[in-house]
N, C-alpha and C positions, 0 to 999 in steps of 0.2 A: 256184572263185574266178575272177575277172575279172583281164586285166591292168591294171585300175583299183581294184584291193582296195588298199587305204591302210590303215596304224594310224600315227595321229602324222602325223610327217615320213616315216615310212617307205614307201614304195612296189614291191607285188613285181614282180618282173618272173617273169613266165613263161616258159620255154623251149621251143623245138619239137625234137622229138626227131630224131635222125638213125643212119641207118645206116654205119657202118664201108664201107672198101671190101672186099668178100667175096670167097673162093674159095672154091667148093664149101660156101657158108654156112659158113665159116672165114673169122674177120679176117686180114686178108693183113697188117696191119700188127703186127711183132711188138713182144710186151708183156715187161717184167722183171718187172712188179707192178701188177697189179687191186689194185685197193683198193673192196670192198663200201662202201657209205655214203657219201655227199656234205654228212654233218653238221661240223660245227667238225673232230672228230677228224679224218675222213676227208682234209679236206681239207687242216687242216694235217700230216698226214703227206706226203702229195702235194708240199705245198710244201718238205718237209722234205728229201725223196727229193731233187729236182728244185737243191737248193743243191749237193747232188752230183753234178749230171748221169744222174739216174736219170730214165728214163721210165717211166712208170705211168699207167694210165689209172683213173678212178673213176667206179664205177658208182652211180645216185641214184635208186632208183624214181619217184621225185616230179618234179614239173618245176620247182619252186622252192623255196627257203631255208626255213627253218619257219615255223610257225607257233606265236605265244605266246611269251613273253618264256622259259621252260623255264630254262637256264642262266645266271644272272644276274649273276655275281659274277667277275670275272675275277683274279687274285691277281698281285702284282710278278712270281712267278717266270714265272707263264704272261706275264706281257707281254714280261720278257725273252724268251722262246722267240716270242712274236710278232715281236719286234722283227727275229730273225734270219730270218724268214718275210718282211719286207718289207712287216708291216701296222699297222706300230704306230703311224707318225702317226694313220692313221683311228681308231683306235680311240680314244687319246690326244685328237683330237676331238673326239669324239662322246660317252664317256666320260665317267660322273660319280665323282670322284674321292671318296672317304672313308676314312677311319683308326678309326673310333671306333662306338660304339653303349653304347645302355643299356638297361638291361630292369627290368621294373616287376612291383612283386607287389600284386595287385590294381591301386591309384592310386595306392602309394607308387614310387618309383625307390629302386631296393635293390642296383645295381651297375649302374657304367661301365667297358668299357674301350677302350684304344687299343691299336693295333698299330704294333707298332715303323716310327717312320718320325723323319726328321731333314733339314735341309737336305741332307745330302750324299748322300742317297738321289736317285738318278737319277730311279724311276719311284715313282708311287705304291704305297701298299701294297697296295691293293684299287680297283678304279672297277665300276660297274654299266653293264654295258650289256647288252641284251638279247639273244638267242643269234641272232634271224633278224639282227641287226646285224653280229654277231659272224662268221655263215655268209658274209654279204653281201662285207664285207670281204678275207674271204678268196680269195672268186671272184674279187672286183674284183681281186687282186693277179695270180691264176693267168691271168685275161682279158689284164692288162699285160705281164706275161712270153710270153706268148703271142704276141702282138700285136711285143713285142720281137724274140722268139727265129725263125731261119727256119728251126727242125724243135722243134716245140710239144714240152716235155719234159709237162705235164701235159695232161690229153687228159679231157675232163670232160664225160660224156654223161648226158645228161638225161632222166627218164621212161622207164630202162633199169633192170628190175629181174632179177634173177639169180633165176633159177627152178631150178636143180640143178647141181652140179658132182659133179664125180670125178677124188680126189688120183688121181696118179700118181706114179711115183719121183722125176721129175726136172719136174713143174709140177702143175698144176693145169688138168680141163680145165671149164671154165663153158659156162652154156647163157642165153644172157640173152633178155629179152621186153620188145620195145620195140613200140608201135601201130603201128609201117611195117612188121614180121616180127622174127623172129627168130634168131638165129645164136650162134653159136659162139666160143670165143677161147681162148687156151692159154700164159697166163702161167708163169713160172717159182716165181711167187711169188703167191698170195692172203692178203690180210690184211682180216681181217674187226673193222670199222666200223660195223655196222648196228646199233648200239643196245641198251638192252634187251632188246627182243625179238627178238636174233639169229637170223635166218633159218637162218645158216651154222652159229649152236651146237646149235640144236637140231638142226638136220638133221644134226649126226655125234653128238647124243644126248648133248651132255655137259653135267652138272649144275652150277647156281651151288650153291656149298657155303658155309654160314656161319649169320649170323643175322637173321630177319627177327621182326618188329616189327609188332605187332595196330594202333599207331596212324597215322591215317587224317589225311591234312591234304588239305583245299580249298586250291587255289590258285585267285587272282584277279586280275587283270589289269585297272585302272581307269583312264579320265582324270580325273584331279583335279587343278586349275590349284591348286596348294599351293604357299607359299615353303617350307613346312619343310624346313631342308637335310636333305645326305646322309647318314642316318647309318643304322644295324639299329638297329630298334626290337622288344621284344619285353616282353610285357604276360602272366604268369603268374595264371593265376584270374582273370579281369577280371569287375568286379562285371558288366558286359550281358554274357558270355559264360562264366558260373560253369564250372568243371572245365575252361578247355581253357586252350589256348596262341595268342596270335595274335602273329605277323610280318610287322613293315612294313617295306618299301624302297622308298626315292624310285629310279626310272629315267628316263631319257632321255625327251622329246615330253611332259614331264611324264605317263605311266604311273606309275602304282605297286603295285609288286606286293603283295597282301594273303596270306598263309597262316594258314588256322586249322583247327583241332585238333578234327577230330567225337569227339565224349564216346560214351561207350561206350552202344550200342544206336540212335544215330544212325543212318538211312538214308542213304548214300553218294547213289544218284540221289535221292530225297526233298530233301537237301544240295544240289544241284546245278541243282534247277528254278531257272528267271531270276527268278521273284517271292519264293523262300527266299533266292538270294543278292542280291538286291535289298534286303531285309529287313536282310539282316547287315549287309552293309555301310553302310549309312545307321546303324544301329545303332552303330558303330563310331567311324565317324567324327563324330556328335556327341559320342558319350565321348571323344573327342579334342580334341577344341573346331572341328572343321573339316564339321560337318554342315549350314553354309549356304550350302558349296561347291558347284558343277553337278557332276557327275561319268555317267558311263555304263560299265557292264561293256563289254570287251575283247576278254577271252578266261577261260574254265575251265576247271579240270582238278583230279585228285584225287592221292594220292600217299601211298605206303606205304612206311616209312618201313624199310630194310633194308640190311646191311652182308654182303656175299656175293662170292664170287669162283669164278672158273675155277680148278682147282688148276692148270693149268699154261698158259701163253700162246702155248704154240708145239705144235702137232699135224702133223709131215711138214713140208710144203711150205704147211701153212697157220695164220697167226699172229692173233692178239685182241688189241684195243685199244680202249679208252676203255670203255662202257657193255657194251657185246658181252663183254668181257671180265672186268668188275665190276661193282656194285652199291654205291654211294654212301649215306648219308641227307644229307639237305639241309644238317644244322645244319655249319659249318664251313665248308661249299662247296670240298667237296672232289669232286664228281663232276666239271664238264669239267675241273677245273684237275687234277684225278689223268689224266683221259685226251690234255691237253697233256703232262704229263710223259711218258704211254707214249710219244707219238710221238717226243719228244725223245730219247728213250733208241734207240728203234729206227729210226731214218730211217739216223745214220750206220752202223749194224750192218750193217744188210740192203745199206746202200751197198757195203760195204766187204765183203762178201761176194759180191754181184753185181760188183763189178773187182776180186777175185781177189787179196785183201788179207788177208783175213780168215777165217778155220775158222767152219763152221757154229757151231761151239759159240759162237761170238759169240751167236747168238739163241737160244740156250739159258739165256745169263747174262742177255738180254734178259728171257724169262719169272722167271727168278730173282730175280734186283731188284725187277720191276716186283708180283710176286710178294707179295716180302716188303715191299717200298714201302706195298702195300695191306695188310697187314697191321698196319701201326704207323699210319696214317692210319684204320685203320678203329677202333682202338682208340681213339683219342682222340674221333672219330667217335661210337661205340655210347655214351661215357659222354655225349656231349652226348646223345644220344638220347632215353638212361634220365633224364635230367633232364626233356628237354621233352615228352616221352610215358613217361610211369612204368610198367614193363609189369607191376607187381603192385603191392596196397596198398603191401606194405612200402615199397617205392621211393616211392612218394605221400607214405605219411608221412613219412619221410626228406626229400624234397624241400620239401615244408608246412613242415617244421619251420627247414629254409636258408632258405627265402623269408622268414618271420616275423623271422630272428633277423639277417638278410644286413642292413639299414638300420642299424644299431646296432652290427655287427662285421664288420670289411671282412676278417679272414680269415677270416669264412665267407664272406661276399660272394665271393670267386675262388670258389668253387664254380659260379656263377651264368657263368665264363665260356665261354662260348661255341668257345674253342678251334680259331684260326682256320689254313686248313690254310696248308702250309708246306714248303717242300722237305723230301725227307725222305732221309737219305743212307742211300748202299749199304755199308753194314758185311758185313765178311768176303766182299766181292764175289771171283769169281775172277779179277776184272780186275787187281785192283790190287795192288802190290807192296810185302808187308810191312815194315812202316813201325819205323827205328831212328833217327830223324834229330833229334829230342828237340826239332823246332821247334814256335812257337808255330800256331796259327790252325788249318786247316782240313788234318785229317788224308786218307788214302788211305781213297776211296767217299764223302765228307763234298762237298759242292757247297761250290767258292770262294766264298765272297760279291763280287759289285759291291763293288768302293770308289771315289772319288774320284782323278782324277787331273789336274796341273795341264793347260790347255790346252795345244794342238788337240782331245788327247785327252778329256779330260773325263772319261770312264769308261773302266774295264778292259772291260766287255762292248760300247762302240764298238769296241775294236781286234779282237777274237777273232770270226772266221768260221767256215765251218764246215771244220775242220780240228783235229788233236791241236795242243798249242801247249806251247813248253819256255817257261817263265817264272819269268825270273833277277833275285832282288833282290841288287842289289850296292850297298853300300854307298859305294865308290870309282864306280860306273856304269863297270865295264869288267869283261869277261869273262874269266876263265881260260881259259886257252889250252884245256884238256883239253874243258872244257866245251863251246866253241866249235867246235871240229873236231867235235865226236862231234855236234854241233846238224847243222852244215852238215852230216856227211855223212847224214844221215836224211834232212834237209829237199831233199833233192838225188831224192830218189825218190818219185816223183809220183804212184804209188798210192794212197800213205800221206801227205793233206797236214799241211805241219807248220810252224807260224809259231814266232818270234821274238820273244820279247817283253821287254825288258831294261828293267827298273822299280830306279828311283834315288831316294833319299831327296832331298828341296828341298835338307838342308845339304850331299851332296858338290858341287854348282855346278855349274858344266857346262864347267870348264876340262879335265874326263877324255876328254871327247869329241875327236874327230879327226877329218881331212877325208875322211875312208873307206877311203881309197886302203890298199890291206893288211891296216887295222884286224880283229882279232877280232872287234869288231864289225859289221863290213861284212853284211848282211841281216839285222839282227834293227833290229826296232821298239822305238823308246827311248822312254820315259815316265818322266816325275817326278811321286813322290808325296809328298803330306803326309807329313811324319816320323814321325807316330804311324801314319800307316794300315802305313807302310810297318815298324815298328816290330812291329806286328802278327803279321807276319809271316817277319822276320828280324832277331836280335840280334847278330850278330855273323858274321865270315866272311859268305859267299853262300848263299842258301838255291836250290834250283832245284827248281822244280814241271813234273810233265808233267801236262798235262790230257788229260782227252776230249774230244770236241766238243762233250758236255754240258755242259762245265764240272763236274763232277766230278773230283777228285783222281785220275790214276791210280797217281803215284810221289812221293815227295819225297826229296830231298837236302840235309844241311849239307854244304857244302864248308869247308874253315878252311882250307886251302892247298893252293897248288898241287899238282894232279893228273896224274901223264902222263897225254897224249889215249886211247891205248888204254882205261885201266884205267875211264875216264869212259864211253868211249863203250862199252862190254860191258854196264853197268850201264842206262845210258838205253837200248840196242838192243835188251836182255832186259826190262824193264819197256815199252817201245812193242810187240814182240811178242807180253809177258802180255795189254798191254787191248786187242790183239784177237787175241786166241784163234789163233795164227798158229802152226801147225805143218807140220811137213815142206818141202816146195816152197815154199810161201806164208810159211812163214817168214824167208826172207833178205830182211830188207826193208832191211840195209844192210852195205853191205862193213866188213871190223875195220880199224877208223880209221887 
């Protein structure tokens, strides 16, 4: 490609490659953490490391963003983790927003659904944007912090691809091959991003374990100047394309992505010459009513459809995330948004073990969650599968007989959905600390939900950065004294960052509040919520939550009355020590209150 290759609005930019400065072809500038890959994951891991104060570099064999729209579907929770990445206007831009879709058996429409959304929802539930957008975005943030910062925390080399490494005890040493020469580096930390076809897994030999899947989908890449809004369209048996599946989604520059379903003893390249998918497509879109549109193929590609993982995420001093590390199928659009979560899970981990916070075993519970995350995503995953590739008669018929009978009985109809991914919480994680507190909402390993809250604030996920955070509903909006002391003296030690977050029902008023001066509350951050959100979540007495940085549950408490400050802060000081894995030395992360 040219630095004039265009799709859409979009234009790539090419990078020229550069050498480090060397000693003894050794980069002389020391690393915490390579990160293999310069795709969404890779990068936003980078970003993720760097709200820590972690430097990392990442390495990209390619000299630019990708090519073909590949991961399309961005989900609320990945845009939250964007948003703490610093890219979410862009995307929120550029993004086409949707909730809903319908699929059709043959020409009839035999189920619709929506996914949970409501005015008080911050972000949308799903928007489409194309992955080289998605890649682009992220640069563009790392470029601006860069450009910010006067010692670059991400370091992102171009047309640098990793040809061998060898763990050692205490790093990892890499050998990378860039078109100027090549040279050497010796981070403490490698975490492998490269995709699919991991460089780095296969070269330590280790197998994706699971289930893969005989059916075969074309992907296609169109301009079609279309109004049809946003929505997943998906057309079971279509009388011009009898035995298969097609999948339609409006994106961005007006592209639309097409996927459809090779029937069994279809030729895969045969499928893929430009005058067979010329063919289909036209095909297609006259059965749609849109075949007097101009249109031109994009981009192709083909895709087999498979639910697989690493059995473990962390090997020594080197860790797997996103693709590198699992194997997705399409339906749900659970692949980048599974490999947003990995990063979200391990950015503060690895942080917090790189400044001397945290027990390796942090990135052990890393690969453990992330682990069993993909195992409850892959399952709801493989049944969307078995629906839209049947991998035996039985299944076929089974399916034939939901599609005939789904127009006519909407609880077969839920059969037909789609099943769209979703945060997935970490039960019986070793993080968290066993839960007797009999409150309402979001237990310990369960992700708080965003809610509403009135202005400045607006949302609970504007206040929370990337820090653990104690978060007190008080009824009155004023803290107990026990509470308060045991908060401040954690939040007093800088290893371990820790916000204040004190959320008050609309009806106490804000006659509880004081001019600061001595106040309990003096450093925590005050928020009023609607009475039900807030209701939600505490009935009575104080509820207090410790988070993660993920926003995961790590503790909860009812308080009903006054506590001495000791006995509060033993309880909060061994539950912040449980969620990170903090033993011996590294455990005194605060003096007894």
């Amino acid at each position: 490609m040219s630095s004039e290759d265009q799709v859409g609005e979009f234009r790539y930019a090419h990078h020229e490659p550069r050498l480090p400065a060397l000693v003894d072809g050794i980069d002389a500038m020391p690393c915490a953490v390579a990160i293999v890959g310069g795709g969404p994951v890779g990068l936003a891991l980078a970003l993720g490391l760097a709200n820590w104060g972690i430097r990392s570099v990442v390495l990209e064999a390619d000299d630019s963003v990708c090519i073909g729209s590949r991961a399309a579907c961005i989900s609320r929770r990945s845009l939250e983790i964007v948003d703490r990445l610093g890219s979410l206007p862009a995307f929120l831009a550029k993004g086409l927003a949707w909730s809903g879709g319908r699929s059709f058996y043959r020409t009839e429409e035999v189920f619709r659904f929506q996914m949970l959304h409501d005015e008080r929802q911050r972000l949308p539930p799903m928007i489409n944007l194309q992955q080289y957008y998605v890649e682009q975005y992220l640069v563009d943030e790392i470029e601006r912090r860069n450009r910010a910062d006067g010692e670059p925390l991400v370091d992102l080399r171009w047309a640098s691809e990793l040809t061998r490494f060898t763990p050692e005890a205490d790093g990892v040493v890499l050998d990378v091959h860039t078109p100027l020469g090549d040279y050497s580096m010796r981070p403490a930390w490698m975490v492998a991003c490269d995709g699919g076809q991991s460089m780095v897994r296969k070269a330590l030999g280790l197998p994706l374990v699971g289930t893969a899947y005989e059916g075969r989908y074309i992907i296609i890449d169109i301009h079609l100047p279309s109004s049809h809004p946003t929505e997943r369209r998906a057309w079971f048996d279509p009388p011009w394309n009898p035995g298969s599946t097609v999948l339609m989604h409006r994106q961005v520059d007006d592209i639309w992505r097409i996927d459809y379903q090779l029937r069994a003893g279809d030729d895969t390249e045969t499928a893929l010459q430009p005058e067979n998918v010329r063919k289909f497509v036209q095909k297609h879109l006259e059965a749609i009513g849109e075949g007097h549109l101009p249109w031109e193929t994009i981009w192709t590609s083909v895709y087999r459809a498979g639910a697989m993982t690493l059995e473990s995420y962390r090997h020594g001093r080197i860790l797997f995330a996103g693709n590198a590390a699992h194997a997705m199928p399409i339906f749900g659009v659970r692949g980048l948004n599974s490999g947003f979560d990995d990063t979200d899970n391990l950015a503060w981990k690895l942080a917090l073990v790189l400044r001397g916070a945290g027990g390796e075993a942090l990135l052990d519970s890393y690969s453990r969650e992330r682990v069993a995350a993909f195992h409850v995503n892959a399952d709801s995953a493989m049944r969307s599968t078995e629906f839209m590739s049947p991998p035996s008669r039985g299944f076929d018929l089974l399916r034939e007989a939901a599609l005939s009978l789904a127009g006519r009985h909407p609880g077969i109809a839920s059969l037909i959905n789609p099943r769209q991914t979703e945060a997935v919480p970490y039960i019986g994680s070793s993080l968290s600390t066993p839960d007797d507190s009999g409150l309402p909402g979001a237990a310990p390993g369960f992700l708080l939900p965003d809610f509403p809250l009135d202005e400045p604030a607006g949302h609970l996920t504007r206040l929370l950065g990337p820090a653990f955070a104690v978060l007190a509903f008080s009824p009155t909006g004023t803290i107990d004294a026990g509470i308060a002391a045991a908060a401040a003296v954690l939040a007093a030690d800088n290893r371990v960052p820790l916000q204040r977050v004190l959320v008050e029902p609309r009806t106490a008023g804000r006659s509880s509040q004081s001019d600061g001066s001595g106040s309990v509350t003096t450093g925590w951050i005050r928020a009023v919520a609607p009475d039900d959100v807030f209701g939600a979540h505490c009935r009575e007495g104080t509820a207090v939550y410790l988070l993660r940085p993920d926003r995961h549950v790590a503790a909860r408490w009812h308080v009903r009355q006054q506590e001495p400050a000791g006995s509060f802060a033993v309880r909060l000081d061994e539950a912040l020590k449980r969620a990170c894995s903090a033993t011996g030395a590294a455990a005194t992360l605060a003096a007894t209150a």
